[in-house]
C-alpha positions in Angstrom: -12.1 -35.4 8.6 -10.0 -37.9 6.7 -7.1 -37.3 5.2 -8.3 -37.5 1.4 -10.4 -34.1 2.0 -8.2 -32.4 3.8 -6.8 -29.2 1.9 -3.1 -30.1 0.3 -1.9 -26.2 0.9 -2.6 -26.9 4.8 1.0 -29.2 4.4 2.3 -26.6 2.5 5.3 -24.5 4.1 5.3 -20.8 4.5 8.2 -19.8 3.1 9.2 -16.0 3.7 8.0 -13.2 2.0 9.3 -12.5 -1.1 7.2 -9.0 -2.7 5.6 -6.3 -1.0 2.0 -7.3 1.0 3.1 -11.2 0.8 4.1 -10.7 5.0 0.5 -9.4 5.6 -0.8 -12.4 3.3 0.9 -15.1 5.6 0.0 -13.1 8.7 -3.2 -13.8 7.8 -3.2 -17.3 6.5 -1.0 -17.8 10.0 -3.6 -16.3 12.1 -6.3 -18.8 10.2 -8.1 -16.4 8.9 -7.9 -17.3 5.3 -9.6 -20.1 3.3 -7.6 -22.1 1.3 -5.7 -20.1 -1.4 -7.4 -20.8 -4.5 -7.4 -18.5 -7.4 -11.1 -17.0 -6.2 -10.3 -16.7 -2.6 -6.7 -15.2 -3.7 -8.5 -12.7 -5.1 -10.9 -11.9 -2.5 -8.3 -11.8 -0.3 -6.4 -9.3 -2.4 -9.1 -7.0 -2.9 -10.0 -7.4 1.0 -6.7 -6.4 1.7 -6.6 -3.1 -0.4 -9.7 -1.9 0.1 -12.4 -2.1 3.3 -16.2 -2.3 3.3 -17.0 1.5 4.2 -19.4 0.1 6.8 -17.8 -2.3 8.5 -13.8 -0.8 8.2 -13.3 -4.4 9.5 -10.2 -5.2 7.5 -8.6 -1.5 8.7 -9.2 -2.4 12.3 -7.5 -5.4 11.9 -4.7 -4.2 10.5 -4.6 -1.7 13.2 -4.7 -4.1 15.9 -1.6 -5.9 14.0 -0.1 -2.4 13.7 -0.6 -1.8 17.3 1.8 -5.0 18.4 3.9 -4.1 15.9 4.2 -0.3 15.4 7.2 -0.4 13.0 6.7 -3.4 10.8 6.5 -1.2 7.4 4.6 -4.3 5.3 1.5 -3.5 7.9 2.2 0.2 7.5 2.3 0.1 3.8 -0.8 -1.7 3.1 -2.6 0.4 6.0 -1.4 3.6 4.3 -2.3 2.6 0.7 -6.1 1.2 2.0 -6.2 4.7 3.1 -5.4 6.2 0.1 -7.6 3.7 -2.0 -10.5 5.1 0.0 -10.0 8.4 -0.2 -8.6 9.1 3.8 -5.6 11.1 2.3 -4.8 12.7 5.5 -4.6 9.2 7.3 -2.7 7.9 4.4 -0.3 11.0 4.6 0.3 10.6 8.2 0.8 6.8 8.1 3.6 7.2 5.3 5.4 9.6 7.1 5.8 7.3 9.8 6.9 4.4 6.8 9.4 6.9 5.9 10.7 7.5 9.2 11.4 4.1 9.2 13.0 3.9 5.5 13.4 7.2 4.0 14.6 5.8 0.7 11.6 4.0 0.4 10.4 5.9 -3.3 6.5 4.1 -3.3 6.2 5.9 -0.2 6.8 9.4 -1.7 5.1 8.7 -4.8 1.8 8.1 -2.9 2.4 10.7 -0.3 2.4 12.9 -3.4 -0.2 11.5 -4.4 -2.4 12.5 -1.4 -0.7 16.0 -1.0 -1.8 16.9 -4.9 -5.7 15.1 -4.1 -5.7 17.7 -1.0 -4.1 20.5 -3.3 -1.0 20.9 -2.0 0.8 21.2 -5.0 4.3 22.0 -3.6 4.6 19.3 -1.6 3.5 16.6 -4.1 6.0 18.1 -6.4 8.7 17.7 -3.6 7.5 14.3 -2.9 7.5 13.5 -6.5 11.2 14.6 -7.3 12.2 12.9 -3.9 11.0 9.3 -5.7 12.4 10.6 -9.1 15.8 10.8 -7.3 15.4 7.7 -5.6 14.4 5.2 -8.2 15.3 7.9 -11.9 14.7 4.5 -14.5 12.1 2.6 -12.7 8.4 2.7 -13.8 7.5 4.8 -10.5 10.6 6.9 -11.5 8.9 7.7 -14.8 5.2 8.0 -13.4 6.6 10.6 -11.2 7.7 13.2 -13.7 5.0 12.4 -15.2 2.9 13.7 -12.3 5.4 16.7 -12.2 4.6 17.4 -15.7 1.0 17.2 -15.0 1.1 19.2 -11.9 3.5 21.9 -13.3 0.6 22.3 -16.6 -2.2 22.5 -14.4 0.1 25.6 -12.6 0.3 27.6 -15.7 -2.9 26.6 -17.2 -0.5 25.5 -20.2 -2.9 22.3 -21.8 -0.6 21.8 -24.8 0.2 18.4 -23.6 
């Protein structure tokens, strides 16, 4: 192949992670993987990475396989816990952000979605505490807010009270 076809994002330095999910993008543009990042494959890849084919799970397994050489890198548990929670797994997703949390406590997405699960499986309580927990942790942030929220909505459904 000469060089005037070759792709000008193969030159292109990985520089280090900067948001949440951009480690488990490189890993996979590292591992070669990934087609060149243009705006369709971006998306693609995006989409692959939050939600899995329910026949094949491919994309879970990998991630589980990265997971497995690397049982406490919390990008790789995040995205793992969140496909799981996309897809309806709450349990999994529960059990795989209690591990994230283990690993950084103050981390307030992870209680917001672990709340999330807990109030999809009915356990009210615990979403509640979950919720508060990410209040506490980030009070003026947009998760902050979209947890009381969820308090609010939880506490209604309680009492039966649909004023709101």
């Amino acid at each position: 192949m000469d060089n005037a076809k070759k792709n000008p994002l193969d030159r292109v330095l990985i520089q280090p992670p900067s948001k949440p999910g951009e480690e488990l993008r490189l890993m996979f543009r590292a591992s070669g993987r990934t087609p060149s990042a243009t705006q369709g494959v971006r998306k693609e890849l995006d989409a692959r990475l939050t939600r899995y084919d329910e026949g094949s799970q491919q994309t879970i397994l990998e991630i589980q396989d990265m997971l497995d050489k690397n049982p406490n890198n919390e990008s790789l548990l995040d995205w793992l816990a969140f496909m799981m929670y996309t897809n309806e797994h709450f349990a999994d997703s529960i059990h795989l952000y209690k591990r994230l949390l283990e690993l950084n406590p103050d981390n307030a997405t992870a209680h917001y979605y672990s709340a999330n699960c807990y109030f999809k499986m009915g356990e009210t309580e615990k979403a509640i505490q979950a919720w508060r927990r990410t209040m506490i942790l980030n009070p003026q942030g947009k998760i902050g807010r979209k947890a009381a929220a969820r308090i609010d909505m939880a506490r209604n459904r309680i009492t039966g009270d649909r004023s709101f």
